[in-house]
VODRENKOL-10251 format. One record per residue: residue in one letter; x, y, z of N, C-alpha, C, O in turn. Coordinates in steps of 0.02 Angstrom, whole numbers, plus 50000, padded with zeros to 5 digits. Layout:
REM residues N
AXYZXYZXYZXYZ ...
END
This chain:
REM residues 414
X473274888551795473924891951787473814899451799473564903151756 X474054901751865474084909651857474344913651816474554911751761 X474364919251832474654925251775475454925751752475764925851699 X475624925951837476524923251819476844917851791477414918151768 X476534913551792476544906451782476664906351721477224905151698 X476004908051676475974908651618476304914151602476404912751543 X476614920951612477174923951588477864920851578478254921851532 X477914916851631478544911751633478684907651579479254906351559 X478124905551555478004898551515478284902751444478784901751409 X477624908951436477854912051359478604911751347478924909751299 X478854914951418479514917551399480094913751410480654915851424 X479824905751398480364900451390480194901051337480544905451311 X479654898151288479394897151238479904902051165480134900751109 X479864908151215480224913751164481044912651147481394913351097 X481144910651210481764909451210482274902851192482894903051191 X481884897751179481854893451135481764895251041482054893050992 X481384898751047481254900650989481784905350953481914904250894 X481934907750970482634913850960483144908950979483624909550941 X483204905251014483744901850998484084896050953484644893650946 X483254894750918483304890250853483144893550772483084890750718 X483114901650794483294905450731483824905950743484214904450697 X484094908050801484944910850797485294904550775485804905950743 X485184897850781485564893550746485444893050690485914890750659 X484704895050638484724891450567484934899450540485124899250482 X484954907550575485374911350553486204910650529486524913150484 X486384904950592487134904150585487074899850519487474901750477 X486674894250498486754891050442486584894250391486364890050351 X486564899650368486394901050323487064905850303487054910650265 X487724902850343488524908650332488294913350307488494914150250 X487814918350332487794925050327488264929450339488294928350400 X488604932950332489024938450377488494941450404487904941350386 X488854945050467488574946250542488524955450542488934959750526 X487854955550568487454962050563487754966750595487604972750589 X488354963750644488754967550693489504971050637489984974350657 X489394969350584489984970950560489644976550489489964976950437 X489154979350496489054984950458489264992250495489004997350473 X489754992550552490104997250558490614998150497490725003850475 X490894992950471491364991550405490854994950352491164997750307 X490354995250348489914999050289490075004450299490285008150255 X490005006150362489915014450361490755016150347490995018050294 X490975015250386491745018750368491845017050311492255021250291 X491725012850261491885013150196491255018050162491395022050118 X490815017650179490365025550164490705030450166490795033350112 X490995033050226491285038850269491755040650188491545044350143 X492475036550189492805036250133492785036450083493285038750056 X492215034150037492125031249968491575039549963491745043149916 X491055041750001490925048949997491405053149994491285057749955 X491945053450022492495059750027492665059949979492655065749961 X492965054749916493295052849871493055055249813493335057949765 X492285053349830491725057449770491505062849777491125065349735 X491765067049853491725075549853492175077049819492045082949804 X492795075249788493425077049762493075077949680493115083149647 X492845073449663492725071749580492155073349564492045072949504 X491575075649606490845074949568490495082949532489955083949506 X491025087149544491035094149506491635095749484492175095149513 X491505097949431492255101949379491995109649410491515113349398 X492545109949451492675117149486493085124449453493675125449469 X492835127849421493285132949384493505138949411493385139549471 X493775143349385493655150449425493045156849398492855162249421 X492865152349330492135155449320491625152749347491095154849325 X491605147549403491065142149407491015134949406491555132149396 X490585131949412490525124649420490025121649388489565124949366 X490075114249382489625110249342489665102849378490185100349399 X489155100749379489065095049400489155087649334488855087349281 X489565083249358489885078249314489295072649311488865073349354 X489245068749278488855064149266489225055549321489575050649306 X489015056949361489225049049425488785045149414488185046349412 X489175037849402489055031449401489365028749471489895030149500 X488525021649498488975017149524488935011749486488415010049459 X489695007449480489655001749438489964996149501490354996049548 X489454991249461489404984149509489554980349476489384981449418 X489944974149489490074966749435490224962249490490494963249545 X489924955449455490204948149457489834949049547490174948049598 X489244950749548489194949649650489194940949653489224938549710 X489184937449608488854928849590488534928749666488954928049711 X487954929249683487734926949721487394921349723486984919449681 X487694916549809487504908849805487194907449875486864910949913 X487384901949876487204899249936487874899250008487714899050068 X488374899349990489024899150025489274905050045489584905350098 X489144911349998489594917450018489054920750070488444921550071 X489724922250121489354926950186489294934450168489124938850208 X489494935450093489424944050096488854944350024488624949349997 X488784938650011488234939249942487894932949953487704930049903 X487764930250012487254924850005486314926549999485904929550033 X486304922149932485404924949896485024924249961484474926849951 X485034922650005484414925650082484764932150097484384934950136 X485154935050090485344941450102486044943350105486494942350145 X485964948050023486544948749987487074955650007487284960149970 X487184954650072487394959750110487754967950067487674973950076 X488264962750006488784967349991488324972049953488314978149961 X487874968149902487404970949855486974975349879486794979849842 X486674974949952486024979049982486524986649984486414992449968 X487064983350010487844990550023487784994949978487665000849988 X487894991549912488154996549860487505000349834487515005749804 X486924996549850486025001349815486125005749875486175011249848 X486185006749944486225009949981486645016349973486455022249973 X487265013749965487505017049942487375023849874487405029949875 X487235019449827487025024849771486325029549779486075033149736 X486115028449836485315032349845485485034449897485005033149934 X486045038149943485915043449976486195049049919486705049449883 X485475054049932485375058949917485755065949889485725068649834 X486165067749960486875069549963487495070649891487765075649866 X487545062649877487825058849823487665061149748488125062049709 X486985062049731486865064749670487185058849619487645060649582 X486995052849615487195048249580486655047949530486055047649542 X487005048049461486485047149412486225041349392485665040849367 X486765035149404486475030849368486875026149415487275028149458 X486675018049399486705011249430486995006549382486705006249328 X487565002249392487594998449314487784993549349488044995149402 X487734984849332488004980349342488074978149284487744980349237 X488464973849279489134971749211488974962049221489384958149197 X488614960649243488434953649236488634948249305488654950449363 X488774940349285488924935349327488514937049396488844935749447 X487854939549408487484939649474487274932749494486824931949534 X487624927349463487614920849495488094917149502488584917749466 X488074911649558488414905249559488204899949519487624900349499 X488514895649504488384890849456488124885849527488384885149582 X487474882849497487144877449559486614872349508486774872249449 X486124869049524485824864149506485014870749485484894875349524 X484694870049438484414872349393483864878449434483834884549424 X483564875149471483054878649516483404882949565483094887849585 X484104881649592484344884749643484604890449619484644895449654 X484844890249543485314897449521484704900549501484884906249486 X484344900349496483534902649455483184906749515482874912149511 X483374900549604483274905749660483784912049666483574917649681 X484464910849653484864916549663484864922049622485114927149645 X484554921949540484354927149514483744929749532483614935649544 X483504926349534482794929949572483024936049619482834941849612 X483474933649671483544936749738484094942749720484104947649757 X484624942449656485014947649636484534953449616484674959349626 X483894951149582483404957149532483104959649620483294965249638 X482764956449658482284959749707482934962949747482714968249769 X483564962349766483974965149804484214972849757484244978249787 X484304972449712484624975449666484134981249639484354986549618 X483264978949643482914985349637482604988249696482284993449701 X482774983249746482314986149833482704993449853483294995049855 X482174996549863482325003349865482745006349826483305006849852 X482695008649770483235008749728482915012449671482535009949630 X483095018349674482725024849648483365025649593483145029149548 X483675024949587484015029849539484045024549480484015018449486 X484125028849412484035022749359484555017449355485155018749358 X484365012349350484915005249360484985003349272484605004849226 X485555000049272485384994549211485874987249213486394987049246 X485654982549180486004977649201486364974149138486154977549090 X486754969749114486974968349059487114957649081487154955849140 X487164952749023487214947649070488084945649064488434948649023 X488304941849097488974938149108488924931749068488584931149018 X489144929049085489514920749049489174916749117488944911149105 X489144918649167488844913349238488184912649254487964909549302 X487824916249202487004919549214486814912949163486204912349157 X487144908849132486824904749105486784898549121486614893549090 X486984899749183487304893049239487424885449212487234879949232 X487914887849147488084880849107488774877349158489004880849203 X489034871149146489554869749195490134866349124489914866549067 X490664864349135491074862749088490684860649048490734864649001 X490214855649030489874853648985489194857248988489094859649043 X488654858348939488054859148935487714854348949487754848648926 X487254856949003487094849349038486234852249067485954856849036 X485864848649132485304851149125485244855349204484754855649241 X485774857749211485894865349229485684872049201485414876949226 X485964869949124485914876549080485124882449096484584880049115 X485224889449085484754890949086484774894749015485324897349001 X484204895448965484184895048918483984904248914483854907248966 X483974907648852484044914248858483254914948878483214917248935 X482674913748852481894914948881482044915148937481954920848959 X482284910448985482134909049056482654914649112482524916449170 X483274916549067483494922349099483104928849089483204933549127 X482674929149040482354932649006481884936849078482004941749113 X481384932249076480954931849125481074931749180480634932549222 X481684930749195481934932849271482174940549294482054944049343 X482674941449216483104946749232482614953049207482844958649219 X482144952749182481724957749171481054959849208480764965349208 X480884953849239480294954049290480244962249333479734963549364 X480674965949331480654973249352481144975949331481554972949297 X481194982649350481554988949301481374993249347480874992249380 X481774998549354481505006549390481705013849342481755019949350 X481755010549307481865016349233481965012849158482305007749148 X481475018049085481135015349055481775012449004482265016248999 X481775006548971482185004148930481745003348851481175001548841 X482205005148812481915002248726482424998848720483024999748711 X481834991848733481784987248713481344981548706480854981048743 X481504975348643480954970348622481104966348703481634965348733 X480394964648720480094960748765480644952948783480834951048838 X480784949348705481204944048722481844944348701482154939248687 X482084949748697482984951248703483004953048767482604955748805 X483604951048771483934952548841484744959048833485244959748867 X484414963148758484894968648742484394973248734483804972048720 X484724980248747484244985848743484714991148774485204990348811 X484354998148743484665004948772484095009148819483495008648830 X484585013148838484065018648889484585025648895485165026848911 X484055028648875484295038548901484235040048948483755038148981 X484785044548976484915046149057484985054749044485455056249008 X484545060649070484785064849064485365065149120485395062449176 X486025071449069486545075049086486525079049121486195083849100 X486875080049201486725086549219487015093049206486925098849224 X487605088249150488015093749111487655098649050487865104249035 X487035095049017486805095248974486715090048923487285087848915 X486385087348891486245081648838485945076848888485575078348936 X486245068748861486145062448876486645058748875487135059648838 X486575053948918487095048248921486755041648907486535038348953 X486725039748845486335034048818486685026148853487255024348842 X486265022948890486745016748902486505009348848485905007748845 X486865006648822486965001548779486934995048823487474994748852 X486604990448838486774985448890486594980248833486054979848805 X487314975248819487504970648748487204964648776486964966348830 X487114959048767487024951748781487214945448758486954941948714 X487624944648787488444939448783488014931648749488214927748705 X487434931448787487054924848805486694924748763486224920848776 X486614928748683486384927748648486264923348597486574924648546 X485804916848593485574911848572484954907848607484844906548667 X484484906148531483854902048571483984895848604483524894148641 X484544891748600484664886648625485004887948664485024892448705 X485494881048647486114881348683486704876548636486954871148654 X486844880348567487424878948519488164879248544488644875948525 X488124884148592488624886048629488874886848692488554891548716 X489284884548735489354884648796489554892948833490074895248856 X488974895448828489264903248848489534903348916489834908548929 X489514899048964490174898049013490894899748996491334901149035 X490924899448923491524901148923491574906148855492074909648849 X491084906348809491104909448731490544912748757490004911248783 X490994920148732490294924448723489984924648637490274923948584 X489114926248656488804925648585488334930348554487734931348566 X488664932648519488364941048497487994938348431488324936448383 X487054938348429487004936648363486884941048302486834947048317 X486824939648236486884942648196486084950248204486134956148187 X485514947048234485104950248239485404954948300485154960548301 X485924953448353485774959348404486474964048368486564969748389 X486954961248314487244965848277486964970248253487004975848278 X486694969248210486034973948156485574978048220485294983548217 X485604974948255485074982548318485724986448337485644992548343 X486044985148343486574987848393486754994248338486784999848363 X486884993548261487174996648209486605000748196486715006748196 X485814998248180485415000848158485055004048201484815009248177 X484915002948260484415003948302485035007248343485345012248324 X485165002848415485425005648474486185014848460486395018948500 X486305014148393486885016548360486355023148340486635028448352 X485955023648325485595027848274484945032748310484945038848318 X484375027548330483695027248343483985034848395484435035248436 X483445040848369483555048848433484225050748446484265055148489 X484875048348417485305052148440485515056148412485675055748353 X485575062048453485885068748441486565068548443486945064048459 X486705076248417487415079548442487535080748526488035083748545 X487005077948577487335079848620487115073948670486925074648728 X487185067248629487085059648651488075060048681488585062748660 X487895055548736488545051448748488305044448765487805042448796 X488765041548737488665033748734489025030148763489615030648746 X488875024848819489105019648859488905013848847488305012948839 X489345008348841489235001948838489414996748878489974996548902 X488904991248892488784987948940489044981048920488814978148871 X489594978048964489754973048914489854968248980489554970149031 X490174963248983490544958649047491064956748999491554960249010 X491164952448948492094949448927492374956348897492194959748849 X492994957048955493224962548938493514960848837493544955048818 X493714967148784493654967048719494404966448718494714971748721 X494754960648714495314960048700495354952548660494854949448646 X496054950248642496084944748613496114939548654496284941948708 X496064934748659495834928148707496874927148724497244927148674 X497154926348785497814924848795497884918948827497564917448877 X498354914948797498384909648868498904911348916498994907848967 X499244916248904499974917448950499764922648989500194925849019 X499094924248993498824930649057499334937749011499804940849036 X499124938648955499464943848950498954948848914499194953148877 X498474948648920497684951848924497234950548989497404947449040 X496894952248982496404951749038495694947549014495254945749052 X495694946648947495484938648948495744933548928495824931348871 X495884931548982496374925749003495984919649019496214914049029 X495014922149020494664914449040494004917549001493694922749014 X493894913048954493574912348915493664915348847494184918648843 X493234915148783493444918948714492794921448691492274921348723 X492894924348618492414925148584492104921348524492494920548477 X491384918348516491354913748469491484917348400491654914048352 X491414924048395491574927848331492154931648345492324931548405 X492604935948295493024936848305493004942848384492434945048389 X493484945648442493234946648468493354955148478493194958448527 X493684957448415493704965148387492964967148344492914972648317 X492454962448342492114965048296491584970948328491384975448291 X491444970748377490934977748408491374982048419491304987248387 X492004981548466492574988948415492764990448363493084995648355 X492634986248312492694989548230492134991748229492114996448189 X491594990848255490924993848236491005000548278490765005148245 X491215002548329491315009648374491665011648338491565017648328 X492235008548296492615014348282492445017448220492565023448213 X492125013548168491785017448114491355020548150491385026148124 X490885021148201490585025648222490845030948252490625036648250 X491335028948279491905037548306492165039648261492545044448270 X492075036848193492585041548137492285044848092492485049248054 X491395040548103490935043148034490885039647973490555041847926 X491195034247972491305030747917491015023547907490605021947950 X491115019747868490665014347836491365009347857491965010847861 X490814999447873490954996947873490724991047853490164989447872 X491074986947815490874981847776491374976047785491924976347758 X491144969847832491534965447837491214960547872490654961747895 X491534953447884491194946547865491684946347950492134950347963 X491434940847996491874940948045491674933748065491124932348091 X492384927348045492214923448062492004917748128492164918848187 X491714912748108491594909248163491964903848192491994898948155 X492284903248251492794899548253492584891048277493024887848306 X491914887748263491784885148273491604882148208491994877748190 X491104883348166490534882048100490714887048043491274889348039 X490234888448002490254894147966489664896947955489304897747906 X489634898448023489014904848042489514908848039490054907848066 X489344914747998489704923547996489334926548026488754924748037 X489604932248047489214937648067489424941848017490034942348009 X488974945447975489244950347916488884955547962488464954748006 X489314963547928489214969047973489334972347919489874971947891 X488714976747894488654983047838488344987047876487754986547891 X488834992547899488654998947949488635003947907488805001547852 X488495010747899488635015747867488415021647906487865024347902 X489085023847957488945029448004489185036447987489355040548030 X489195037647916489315043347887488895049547893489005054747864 X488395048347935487795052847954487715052948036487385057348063 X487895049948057487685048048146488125055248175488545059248154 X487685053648241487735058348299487935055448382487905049748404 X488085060148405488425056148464488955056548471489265059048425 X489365054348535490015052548551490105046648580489665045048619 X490555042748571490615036748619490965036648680491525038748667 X490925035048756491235038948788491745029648841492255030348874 X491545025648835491865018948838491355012648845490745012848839 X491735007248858491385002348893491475002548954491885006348979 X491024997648995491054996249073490964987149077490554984049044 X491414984349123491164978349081491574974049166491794977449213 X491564968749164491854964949225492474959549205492984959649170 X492054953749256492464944049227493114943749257493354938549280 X493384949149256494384946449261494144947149332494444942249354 X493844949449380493454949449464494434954049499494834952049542 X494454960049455494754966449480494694972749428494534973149369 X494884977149475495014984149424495264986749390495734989649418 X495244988049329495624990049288495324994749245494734996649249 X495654996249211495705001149119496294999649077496894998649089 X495845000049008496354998148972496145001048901495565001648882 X496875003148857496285006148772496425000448737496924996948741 X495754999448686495584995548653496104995148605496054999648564 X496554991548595496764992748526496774984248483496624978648504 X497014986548421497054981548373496734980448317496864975948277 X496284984848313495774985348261495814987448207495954993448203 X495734984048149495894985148067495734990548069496254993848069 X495244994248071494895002448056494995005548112494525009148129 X495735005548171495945010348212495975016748172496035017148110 X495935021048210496185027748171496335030448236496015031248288 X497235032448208497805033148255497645041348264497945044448308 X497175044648222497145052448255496715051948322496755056648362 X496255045848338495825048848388496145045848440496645042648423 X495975045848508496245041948571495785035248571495195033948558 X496435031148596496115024548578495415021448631495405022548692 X494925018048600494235015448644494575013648699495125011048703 X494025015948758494095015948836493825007148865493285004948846 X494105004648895493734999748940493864999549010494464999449022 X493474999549060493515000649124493174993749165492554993349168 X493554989249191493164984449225493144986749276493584990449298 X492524984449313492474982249400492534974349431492304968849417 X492884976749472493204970049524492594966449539492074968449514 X492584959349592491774956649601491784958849680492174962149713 X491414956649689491044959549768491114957749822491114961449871 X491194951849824491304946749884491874943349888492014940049838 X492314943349944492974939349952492914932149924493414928649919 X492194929649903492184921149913492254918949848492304912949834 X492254925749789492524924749727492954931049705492804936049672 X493704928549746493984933049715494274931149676494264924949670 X494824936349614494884934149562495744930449576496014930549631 X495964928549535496784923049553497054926149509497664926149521 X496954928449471497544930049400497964937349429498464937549464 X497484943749395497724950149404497664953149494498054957049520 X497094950049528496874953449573497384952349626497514946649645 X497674957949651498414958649707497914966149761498144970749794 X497344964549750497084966949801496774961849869496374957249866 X497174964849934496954958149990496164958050009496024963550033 X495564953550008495274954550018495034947850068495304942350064 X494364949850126494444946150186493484947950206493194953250194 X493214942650232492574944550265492564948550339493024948450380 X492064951250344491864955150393492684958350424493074955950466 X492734966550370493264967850365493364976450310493004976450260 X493684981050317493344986050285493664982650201493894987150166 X493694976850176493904973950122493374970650090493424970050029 X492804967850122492324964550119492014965150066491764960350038 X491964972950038491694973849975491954977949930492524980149937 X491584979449878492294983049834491884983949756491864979649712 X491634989249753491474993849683491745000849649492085005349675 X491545000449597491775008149560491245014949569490655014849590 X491545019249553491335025149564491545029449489492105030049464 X490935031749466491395036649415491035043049417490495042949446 X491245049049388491175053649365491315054849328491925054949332 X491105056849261491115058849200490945066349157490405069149149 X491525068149138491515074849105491415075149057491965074149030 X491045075849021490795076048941491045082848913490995083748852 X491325087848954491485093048918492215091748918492465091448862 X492615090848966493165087548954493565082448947494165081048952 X493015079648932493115071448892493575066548937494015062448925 X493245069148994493695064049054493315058849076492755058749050 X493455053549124493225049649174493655050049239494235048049248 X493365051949269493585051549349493575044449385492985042749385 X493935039849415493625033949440494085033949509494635036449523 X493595029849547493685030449633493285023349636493045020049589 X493285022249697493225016349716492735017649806492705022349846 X492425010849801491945009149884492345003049914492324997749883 X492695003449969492954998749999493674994649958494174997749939 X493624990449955494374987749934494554989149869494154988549822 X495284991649861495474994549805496164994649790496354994749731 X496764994749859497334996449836497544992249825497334988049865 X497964989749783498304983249751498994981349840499244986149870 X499094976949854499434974349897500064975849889500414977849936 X500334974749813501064977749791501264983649767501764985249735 X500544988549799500584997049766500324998849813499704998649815 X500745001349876500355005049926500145013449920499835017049959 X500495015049842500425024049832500005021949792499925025749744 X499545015249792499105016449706498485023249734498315025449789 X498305024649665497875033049711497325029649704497205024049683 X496845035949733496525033649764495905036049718495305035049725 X496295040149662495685042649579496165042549549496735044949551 X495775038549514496195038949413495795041449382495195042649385 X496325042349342495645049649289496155047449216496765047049209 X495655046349177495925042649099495415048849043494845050949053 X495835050248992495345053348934495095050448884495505047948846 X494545049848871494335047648815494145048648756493845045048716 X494435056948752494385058548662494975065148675495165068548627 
END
């Protein structure tokens, strides 16, 4: 075989070969590499938006605000072309996003559900692939909190379930900034310096709290009595100053369970009552003591809660949290120990990521693959001196039946 001959031969060989990746590429409903022009122009945009908000501009001067990007519900599976676990397109977007330079983003948060519900080993592959996507290249401090879908239970508890150790060991296998916390909780805090000055302490709670599986956290979230007592004693207390601000990391947004969609949790409840970690904020925003029993709507497991924040430091500045899979804010109210002098607790969800779970209830935003809709996160900036939040949005955002909705909301929180 001469020289040409055998050039000929390789370069069938090759071309065979590329043409039986380009088919098991197509099986794998990826969205198509040709459509990250849609990244950038939603870059282009979602940057301009955060030149508007990311300094408090005076006529004595300027200060730089404390920016979050917040991520929820990407559930990555096997089916979605904008979050499928071989390559979670929307997710690589938004780390990309928060690490150009430019940006000055302080921090990274996801709010839970980084899975599809699948057969035991397969959702176990898709968390895997949310943690290595989610810290690949990914410099700025992240933190993560879990959902109700991370426990990949299905209507019944069945041998799907993944049990809290085994999320344990998945969802912690790396980190890119330092957390206090015990080794086998899947709750813990972390300090972020301010570039305003102080800290912005983040709280990341854990819904999926239990050694078994007593409870179907598919649908009940489970706060136990031990991650109460850290949360009051420890996460509430442990180094904070007068010039702590405090964020909390939640996924079921803190309202009363509705069946007529007239809250925003409208799918799923709480196994304890589900005001009890805002009665615990709010004796801590007032300074005051709390003493109360909060029952179980199942057994008579209590959660008793003896706080005494008559000495604490800090401010609380909201939650961040997901599940309803759109955007919103809303103030906490309802709480026996409200106190009507302060402004009522902040909650801010983020929408989910991928068109292939969008949400049916509230969400009247149109969303579509390979499309500048395709993806869709929050943006915040935060003023600790003027007790604001700035929020903006990456890619899809305007509600379908609000074409003037803006394009920053800005809510106060004290």
């Amino acid at each position: 075989m001469n020289n040409t001959t055998s050039q000929i031969y390789v370069f069938l060989i090759l071309l065979i070969l590329l043409a039986g990746c380009k088919d098991d590429w197509k099986n794998l409903n990826l969205r198509s590499g040709e459509n990250e022009t849609f990244y950038w122009e939603n870059n282009k945009l979602a940057a301009q938006r955060l030149a508007k908000i990311m300094y408090n501009k005076t006529d004595s001067g300027s200060y730089e605000r404390f920016k979050i990007v917040h991520i929820s519900d990407p559930h990555l599976s096997s089916w979605s072309p904008s979050n499928n676990y071989e390559l979670p397109i929307n997710l690589r977007q938004s780390i990309q996003f928060a690490n150009q330079q430019e940006l000055q983003i302080n921090a990274i948060t996801a709010t839970g559900d980084f899975i599809s519900i699948d057969k035991k080993e397969k959702a176990k592959e898709y968390m895997r692939s949310f943690i290595h996507f989610f810290y690949e290249e990914n410099y700025i401090p992240s933190f993560i909190c879990t959902g109700n879908h991370d426990s990949n239970s299905e209507a019944e508890i069945g041998n799907t379930f993944l049990y809290k150790n085994e999320i344990n060991e998945i969802l912690f296998s790396k980190n890119n900034y330092s957390m206090n916390r015990n080794s086998t909780e899947n709750y813990y805090y972390s300090d972020v310096p301010n570039p305003q000055g102080g800290t912005i302490r983040f709280i990341a709670l854990d819904m999926l709290d239990q050694p078994a599986s007593q409870y179907n956290t598919l649908s009940y979230a489970y706060f136990s009595q031990k991650q109460i007592d850290w949360l009051i004693n420890t996460a509430l207390k442990n180094g904070i100053t007068d010039h702590h601000n405090i964020i909390i990391l939640t996924h079921y947004p803190f309202q009363r369970r509705s069946v007529n969609n007239d809250t925003y949790l409208c799918d799923g409840d709480f196994v304890h009552s589900w005001n009890m970690i805002p009665e615990i904020i709010e004796a801590f925003r007032t300074r005051s003591s709390l003493q109360k029993t909060y029952p179980n709507q199942f057994n008579s497991e209590t959660i008793n809660v003896n706080a005494d924040f008559s000495d604490s430091k800090g401010e609380f500045v909201c939650y961040l949290g997901g599940h309803i899979h759109c955007n919103a804010y809303f103030d906490v109210t309802g709480l026996d120990n409200e106190n009507a002098d302060l402004t009522p607790q902040k909650m801010i969800l983020c929408t989910n990521q991928a068109p292939s779970e969008k949400g049916v209830v509230y969400n009247k935003v149109a969303r579509e693959e390979d499309s500048l809709s395709s993806n869709s996160f929050c943006i915040y900036a935060i003023d600790t001196k003027e007790k604001k939040i700035y929020i903006t949005y990456f890619g899809a955002y305007k509600p379908s039946n609000d074409r003037n909705y803006a394009e920053i909301q800005t809510i106060s929180y004290n």
